[in-house]
N, CA and C atoms as a LAMMPS dump frame, in Angstrom:
ITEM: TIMESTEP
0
ITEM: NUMBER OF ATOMS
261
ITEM: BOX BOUNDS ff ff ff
-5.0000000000000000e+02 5.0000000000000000e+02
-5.0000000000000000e+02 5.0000000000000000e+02
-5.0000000000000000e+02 5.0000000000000000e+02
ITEM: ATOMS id mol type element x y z
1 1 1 N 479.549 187.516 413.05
2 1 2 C 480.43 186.656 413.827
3 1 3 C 479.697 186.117 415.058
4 2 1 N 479.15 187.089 415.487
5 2 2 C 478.187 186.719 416.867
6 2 3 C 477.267 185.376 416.966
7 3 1 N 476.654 185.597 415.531
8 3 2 C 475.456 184.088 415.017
9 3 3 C 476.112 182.908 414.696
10 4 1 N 477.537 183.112 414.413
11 4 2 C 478.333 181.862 414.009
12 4 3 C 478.808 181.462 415.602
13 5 1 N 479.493 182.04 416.298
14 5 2 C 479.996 181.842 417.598
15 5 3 C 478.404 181.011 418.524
16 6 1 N 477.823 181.689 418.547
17 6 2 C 476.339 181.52 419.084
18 6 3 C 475.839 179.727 418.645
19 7 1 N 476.064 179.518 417.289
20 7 2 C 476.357 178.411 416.279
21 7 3 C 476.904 176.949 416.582
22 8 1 N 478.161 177.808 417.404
23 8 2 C 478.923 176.498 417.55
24 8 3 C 478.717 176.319 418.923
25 9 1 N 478.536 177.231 419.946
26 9 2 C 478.061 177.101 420.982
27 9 3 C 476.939 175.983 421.415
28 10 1 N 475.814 175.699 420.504
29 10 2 C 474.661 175.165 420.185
30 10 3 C 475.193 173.915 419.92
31 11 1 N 476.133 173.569 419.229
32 11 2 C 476.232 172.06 418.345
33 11 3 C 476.421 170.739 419.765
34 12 1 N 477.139 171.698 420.612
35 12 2 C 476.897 170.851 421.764
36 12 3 C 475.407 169.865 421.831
37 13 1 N 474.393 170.242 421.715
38 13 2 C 473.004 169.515 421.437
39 13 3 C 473.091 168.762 420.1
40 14 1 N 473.864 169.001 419.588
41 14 2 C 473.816 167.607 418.415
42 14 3 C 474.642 166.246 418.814
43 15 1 N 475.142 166.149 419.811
44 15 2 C 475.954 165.106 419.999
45 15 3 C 475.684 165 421.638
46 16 1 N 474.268 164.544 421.638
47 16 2 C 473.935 163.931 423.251
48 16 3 C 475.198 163.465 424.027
49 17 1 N 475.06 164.102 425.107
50 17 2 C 475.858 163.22 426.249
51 17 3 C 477.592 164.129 425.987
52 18 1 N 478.319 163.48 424.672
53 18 2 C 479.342 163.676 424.075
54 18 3 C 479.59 165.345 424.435
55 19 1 N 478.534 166.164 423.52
56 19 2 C 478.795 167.316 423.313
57 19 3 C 478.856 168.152 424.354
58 20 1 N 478.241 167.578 425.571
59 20 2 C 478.7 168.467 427.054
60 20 3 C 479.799 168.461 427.298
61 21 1 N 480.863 167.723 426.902
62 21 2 C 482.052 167.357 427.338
63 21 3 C 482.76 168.481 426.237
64 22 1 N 481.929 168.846 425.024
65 22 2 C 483.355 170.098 424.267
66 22 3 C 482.847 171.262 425.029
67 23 1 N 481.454 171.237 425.473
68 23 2 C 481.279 173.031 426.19
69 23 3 C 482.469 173.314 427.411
70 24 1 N 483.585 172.017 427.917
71 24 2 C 484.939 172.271 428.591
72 24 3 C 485.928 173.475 428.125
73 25 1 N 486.038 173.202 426.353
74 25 2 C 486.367 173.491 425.568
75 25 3 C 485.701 174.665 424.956
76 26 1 N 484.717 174.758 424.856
77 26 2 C 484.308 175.927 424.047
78 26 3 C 484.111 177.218 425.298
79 27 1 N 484.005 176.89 426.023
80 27 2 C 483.581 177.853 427.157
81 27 3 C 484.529 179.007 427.403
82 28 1 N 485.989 178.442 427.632
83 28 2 C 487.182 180.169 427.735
84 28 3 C 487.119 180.168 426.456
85 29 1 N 487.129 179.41 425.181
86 29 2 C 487.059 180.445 424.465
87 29 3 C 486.322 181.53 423.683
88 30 1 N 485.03 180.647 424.015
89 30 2 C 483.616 181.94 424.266
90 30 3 C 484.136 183.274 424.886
91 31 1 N 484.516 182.623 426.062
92 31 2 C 484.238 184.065 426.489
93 31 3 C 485.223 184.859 426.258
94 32 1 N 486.328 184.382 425.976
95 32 2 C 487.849 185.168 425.317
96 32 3 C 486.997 185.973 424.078
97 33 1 N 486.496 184.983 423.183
98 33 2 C 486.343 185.804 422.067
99 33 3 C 485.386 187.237 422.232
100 34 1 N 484.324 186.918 422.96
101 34 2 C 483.247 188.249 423.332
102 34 3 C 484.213 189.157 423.966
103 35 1 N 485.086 189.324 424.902
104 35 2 C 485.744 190.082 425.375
105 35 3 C 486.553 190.835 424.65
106 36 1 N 487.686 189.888 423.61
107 36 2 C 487.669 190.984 422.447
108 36 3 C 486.983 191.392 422.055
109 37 1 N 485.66 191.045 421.273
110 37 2 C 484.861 191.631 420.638
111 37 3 C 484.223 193.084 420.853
112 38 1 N 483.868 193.183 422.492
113 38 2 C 483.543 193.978 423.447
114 38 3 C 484.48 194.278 424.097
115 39 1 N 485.195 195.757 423.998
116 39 2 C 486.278 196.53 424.606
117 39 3 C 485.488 196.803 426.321
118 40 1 N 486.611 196.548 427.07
119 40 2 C 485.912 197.259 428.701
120 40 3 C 485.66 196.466 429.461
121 41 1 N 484.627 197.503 430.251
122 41 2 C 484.437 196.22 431.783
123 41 3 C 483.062 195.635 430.931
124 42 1 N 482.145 196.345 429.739
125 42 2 C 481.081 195.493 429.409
126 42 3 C 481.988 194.237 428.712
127 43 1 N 482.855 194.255 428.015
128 43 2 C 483.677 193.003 427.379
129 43 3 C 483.877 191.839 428.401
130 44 1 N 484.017 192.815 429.315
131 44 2 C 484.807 191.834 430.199
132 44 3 C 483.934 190.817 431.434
133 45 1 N 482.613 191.819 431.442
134 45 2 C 481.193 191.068 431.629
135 45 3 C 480.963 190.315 430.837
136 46 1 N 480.875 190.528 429.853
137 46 2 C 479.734 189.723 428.731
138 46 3 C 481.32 188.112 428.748
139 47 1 N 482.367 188.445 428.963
140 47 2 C 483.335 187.094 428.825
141 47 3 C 483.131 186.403 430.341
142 48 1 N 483.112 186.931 431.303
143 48 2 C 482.327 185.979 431.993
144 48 3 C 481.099 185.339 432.068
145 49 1 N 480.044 186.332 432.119
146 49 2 C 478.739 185.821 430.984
147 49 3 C 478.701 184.128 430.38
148 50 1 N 479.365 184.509 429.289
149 50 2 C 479.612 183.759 428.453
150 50 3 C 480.038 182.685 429.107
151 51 1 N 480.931 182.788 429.495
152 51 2 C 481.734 181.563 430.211
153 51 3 C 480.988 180.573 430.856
154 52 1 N 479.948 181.68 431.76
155 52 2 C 479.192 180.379 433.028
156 52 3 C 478.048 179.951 431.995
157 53 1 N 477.42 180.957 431.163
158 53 2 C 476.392 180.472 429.962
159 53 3 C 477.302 178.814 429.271
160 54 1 N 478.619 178.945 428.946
161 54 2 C 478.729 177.786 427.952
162 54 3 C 478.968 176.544 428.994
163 55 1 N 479.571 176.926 430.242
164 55 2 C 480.016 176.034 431.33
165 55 3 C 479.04 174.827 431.775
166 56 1 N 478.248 175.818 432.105
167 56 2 C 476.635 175.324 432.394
168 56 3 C 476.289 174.669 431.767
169 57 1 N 475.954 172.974 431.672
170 57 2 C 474.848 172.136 430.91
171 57 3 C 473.327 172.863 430.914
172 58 1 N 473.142 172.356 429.807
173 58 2 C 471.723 173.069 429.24
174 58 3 C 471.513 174.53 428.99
175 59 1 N 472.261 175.343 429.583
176 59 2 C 472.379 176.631 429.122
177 59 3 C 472.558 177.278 427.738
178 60 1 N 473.034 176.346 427.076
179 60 2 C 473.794 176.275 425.354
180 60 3 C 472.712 177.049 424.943
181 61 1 N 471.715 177.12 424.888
182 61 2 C 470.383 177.723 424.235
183 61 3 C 470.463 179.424 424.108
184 62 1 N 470.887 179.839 425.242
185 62 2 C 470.734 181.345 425.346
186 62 3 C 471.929 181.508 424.343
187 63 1 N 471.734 182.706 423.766
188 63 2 C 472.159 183.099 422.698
189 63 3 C 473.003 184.561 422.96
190 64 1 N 474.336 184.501 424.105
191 64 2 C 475.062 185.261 424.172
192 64 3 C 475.329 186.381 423.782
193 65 1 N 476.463 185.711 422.408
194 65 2 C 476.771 186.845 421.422
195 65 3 C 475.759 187.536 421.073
196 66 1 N 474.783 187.234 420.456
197 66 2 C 473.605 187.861 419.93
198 66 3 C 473.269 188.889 421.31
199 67 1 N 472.892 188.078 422.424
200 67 2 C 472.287 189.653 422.933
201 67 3 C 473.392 190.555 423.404
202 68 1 N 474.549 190.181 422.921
203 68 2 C 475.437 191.033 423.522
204 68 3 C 475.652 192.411 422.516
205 69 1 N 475.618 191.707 421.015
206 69 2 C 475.523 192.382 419.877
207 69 3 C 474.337 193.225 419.935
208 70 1 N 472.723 193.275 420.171
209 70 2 C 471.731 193.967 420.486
210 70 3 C 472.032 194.955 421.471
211 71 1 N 472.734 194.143 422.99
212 71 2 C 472.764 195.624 423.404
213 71 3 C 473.443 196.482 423.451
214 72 1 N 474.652 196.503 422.738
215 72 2 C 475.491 197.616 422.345
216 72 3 C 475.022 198.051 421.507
217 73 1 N 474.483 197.845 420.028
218 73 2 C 473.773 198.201 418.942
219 73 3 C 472.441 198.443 418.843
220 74 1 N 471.665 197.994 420.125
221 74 2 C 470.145 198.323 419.419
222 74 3 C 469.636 198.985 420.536
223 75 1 N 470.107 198.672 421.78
224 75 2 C 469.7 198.849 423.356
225 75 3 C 470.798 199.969 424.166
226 76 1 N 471.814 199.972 424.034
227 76 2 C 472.592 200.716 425.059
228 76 3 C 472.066 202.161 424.046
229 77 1 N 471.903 203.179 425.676
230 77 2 C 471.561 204.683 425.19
231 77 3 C 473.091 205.466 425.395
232 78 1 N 473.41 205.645 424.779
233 78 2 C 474.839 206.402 424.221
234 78 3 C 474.354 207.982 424.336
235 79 1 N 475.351 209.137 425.394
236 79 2 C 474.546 210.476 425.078
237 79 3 C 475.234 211.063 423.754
238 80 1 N 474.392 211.589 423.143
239 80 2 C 474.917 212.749 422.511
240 80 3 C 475.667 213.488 422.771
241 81 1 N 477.015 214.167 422.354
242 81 2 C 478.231 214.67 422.59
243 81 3 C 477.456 216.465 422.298
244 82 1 N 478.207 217.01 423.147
245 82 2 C 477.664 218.224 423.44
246 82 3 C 478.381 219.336 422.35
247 83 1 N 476.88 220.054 421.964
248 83 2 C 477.702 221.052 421.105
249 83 3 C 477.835 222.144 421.092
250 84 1 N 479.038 222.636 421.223
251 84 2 C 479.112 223.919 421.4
252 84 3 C 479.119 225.389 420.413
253 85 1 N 478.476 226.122 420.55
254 85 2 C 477.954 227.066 419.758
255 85 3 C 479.257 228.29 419.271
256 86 1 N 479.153 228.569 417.779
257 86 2 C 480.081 229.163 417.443
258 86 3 C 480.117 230.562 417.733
259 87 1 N 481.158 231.06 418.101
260 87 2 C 480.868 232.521 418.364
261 87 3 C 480.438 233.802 416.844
């Protein structure tokens, strides 16, 4: 979902001039959607994030979702849950 969102984010550059005018449009709901996507205050980062990323002319390039998807999945260090020994 992330590479498709990321996707349409981008198409803005296919339609010079025009397509700055849907990143109005695509921008809350960028960042609405990452925020569901991402439960919390990181959700709720990455939807502002997002927001000033799609808001922003020329920004369209960075690829949001995607690194948002990496760093929960490939990058955030999660501890190990502690185990306790049986008697």
């Amino acid at each position: 979902m992330g590479l498709l969102f990321d996707a349409i984010g981008m198409l803005s550059f296919a339609l010079p001039f025009i397509g700055e005018f849907s990143d109005v449009v695509w921008a809350p709901i960028a960042g609405w959607l990452i925020s569901i996507m991402y439960k919390g205050k990181i959700g709720q980062a990455a939807g502002i994030v997002t927001f000033i990323e799609e808001i922003i002319p020329g920004l369209d390039v960075i690829p949001t979702f995607t690194l948002m998807w990496l760093y929960t999945y490939v990058f955030k260090k999660t501890q190990p849950s502690k185990v306790i020994p049986a008697d």
